[in-house]
C-alpha positions in Angstrom: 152.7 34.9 113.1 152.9 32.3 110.0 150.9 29.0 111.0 149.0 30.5 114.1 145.1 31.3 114.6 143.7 34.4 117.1 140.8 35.0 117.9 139.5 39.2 118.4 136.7 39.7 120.9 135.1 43.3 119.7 132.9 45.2 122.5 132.8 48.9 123.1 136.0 49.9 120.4 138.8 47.3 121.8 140.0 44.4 120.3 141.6 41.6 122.3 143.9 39.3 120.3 144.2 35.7 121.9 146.0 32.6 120.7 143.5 29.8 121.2 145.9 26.3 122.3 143.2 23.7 123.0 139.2 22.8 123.2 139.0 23.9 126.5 140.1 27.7 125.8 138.4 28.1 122.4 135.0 26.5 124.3 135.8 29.7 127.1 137.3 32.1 124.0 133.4 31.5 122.5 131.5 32.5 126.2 133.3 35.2 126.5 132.7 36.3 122.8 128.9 36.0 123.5 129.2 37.7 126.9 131.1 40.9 125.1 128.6 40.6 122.6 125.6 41.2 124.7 127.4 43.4 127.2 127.7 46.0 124.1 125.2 48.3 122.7 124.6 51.1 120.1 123.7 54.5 120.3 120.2 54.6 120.9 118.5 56.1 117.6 115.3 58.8 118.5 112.8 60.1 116.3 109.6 62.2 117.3 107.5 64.5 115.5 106.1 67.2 117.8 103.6 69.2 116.8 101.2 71.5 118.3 98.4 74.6 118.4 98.2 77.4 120.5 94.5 79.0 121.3 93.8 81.5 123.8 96.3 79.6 126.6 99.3 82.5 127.4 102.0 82.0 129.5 100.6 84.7 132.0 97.4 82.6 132.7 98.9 79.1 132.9 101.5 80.5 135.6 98.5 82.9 137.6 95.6 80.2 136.8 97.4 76.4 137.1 97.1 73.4 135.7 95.6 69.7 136.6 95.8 66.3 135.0 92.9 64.3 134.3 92.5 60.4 133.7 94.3 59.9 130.3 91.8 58.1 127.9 94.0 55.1 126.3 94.0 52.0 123.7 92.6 48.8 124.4 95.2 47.3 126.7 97.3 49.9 127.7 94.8 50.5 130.3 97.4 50.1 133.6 99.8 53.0 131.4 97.3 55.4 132.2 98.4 56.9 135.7 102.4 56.5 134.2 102.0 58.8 131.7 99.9 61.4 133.4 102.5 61.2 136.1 105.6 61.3 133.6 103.9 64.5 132.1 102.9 66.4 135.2 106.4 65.9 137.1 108.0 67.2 133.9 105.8 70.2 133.4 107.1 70.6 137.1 110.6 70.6 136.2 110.2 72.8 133.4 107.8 75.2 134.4 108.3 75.5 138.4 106.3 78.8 137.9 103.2 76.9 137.3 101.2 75.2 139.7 100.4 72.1 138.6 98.4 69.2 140.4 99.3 65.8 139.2 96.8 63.1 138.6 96.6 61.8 141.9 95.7 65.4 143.6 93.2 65.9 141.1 91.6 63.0 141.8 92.0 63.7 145.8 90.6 67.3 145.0 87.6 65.7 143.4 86.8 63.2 145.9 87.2 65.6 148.7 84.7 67.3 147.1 82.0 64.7 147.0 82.3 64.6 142.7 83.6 61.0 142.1 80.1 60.1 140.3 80.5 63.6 138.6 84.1 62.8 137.5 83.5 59.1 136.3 80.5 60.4 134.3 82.5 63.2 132.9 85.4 61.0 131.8 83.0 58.1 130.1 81.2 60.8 127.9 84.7 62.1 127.0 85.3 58.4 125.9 82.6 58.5 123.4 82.3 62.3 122.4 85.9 64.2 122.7 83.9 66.5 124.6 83.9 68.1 128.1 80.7 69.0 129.3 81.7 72.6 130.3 79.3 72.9 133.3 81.2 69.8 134.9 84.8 70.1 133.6 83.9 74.0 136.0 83.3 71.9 139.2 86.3 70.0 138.4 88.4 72.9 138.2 87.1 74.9 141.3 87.5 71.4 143.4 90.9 71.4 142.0 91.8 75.2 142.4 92.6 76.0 138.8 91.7 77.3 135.7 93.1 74.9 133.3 92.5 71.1 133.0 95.3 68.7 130.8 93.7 65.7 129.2 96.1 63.2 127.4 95.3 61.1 125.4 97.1 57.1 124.2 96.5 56.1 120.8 99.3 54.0 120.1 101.7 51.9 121.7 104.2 49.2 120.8 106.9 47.6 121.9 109.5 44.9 120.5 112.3 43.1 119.2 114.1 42.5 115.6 117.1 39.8 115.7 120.2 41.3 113.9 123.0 38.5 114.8 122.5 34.8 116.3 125.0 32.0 116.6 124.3 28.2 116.9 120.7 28.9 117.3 121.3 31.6 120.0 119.7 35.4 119.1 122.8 37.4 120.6 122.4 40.9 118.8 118.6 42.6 119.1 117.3 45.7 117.9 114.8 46.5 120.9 112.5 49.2 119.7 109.1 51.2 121.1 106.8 54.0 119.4 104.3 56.1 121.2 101.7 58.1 119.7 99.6 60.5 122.0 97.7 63.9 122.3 97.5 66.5 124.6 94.9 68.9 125.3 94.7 71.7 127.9 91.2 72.8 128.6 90.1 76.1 129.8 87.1 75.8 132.2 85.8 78.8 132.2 84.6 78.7 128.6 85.1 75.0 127.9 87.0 75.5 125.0 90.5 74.1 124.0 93.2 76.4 124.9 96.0 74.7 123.6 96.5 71.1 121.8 99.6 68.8 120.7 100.3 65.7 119.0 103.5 63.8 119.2 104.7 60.3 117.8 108.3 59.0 119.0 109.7 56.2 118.0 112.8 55.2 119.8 115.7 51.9 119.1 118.6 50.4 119.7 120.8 47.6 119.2 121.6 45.6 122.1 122.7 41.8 123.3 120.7 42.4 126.3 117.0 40.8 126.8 114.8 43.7 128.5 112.4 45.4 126.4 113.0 49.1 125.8 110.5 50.7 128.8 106.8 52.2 127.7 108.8 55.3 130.3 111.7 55.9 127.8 109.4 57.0 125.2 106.2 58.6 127.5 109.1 60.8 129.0 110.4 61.7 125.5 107.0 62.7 124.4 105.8 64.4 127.8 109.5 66.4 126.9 108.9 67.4 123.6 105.3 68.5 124.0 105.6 70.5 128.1 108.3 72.5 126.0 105.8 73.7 123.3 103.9 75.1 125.9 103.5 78.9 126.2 
């Protein structure tokens, strides 16, 4: 209509057309333009870049000889991520592969304590740290306190999390583009020769534009990864 303003509040493919008569309404018209706003979200954009190697681990010996999860070595700083990601990895490999048995981090650790190998373990681990190697007369002991055959060591090399503004108004950031990568390994080792059975990388990258204030969770992209390697598996 000639000679009148409206105002269109966009969120989630509607479009609400007001008249705006006075301060007071164009004042609430803004807060609930900015409420909309951060209410609404895009589709959340993935990439990842599995890849992976297959040694002498078969499908037939991972279900008749299991699987447990060691301490994950990490980055500086990502230190309290550890136990998440070994627990995101072992409950998926769970889901996936019921067929396996698989001991999560914290029964491996149990199995080893139980067993009177703590120091064993905690040496075992630190020259891991600095070598990439598994000392195959320990990673054994580990594995018979355990009950299995095969040992899965991951492996955090990068992680990062954050936020790009796209849209602000007076000075308020109302549109964000919340983003997080992951880059990690994962290694199964086979105790009985000490060799590596079966290895894969994966780097996921994960975003999406949003109004609301919460970084995007280190679990979004762990569980992507611990998905896209646990399926490579044999």
């Amino acid at each position: 209509m000639p000679g009148r303003r409206f105002f269109f509040a966009l969120c989630s493919n509607r479009a609400v057309r007001i008249s705006p008569r006075s301060a007071l309404t164009r004042a609430a018209l803004l807060a609930a333009a900015l409420l909309c706003l951060q209410a609404c979200s895009s589709t959340l954009q993935v990439y990842s870049a599995p890849e992976h190697e297959t040694r002498s681990l078969t499908q037939a010996s991972l279900r008749d000889d299991g699987i447990a999860f060691l301490t994950p070595s990490t980055i500086t700083g990502q230190e309290e991520d550890k136990q998440t990601l070994a627990y995101l990895f072992a409950t998926t490999l769970k889901a996936r592969r019921p067929d396996v048995r698989t001991l999560p981090l914290s029964e491996t650790i149990g199995a080893v304590n139980r067993a009177g190998l703590a120091e064993l373990y905690r040496s075992m681990y630190r020259d891991y740290r600095d070598t990439a190697v598994f000392d195959v007369s320990l990673l054994r002991r580990v594995a018979q306190a355990a009950g299995v055959r095969y040992l899965a060591q991951l492996k955090l090399s990068q992680m990062q999390q954050g936020a790009r503004g796209r849209l602000g108004l007076l000075g308020l950031s109302i549109l964000n583009t919340q983003y997080a990568s992951i880059r990690l390994s994962l290694q199964v080792w086979d105790s009985r020769d000490g060799s590596i059975a079966w290895e894969g990388i994966d780097e996921v990258t994960m975003a999406m534009d949003t109004g609301l204030e919460q970084p995007m969770p280190f679990r979004s992209v762990a569980e992507r990864a611990a998905q896209d390697l646990v399926a490579r598996l044999p």
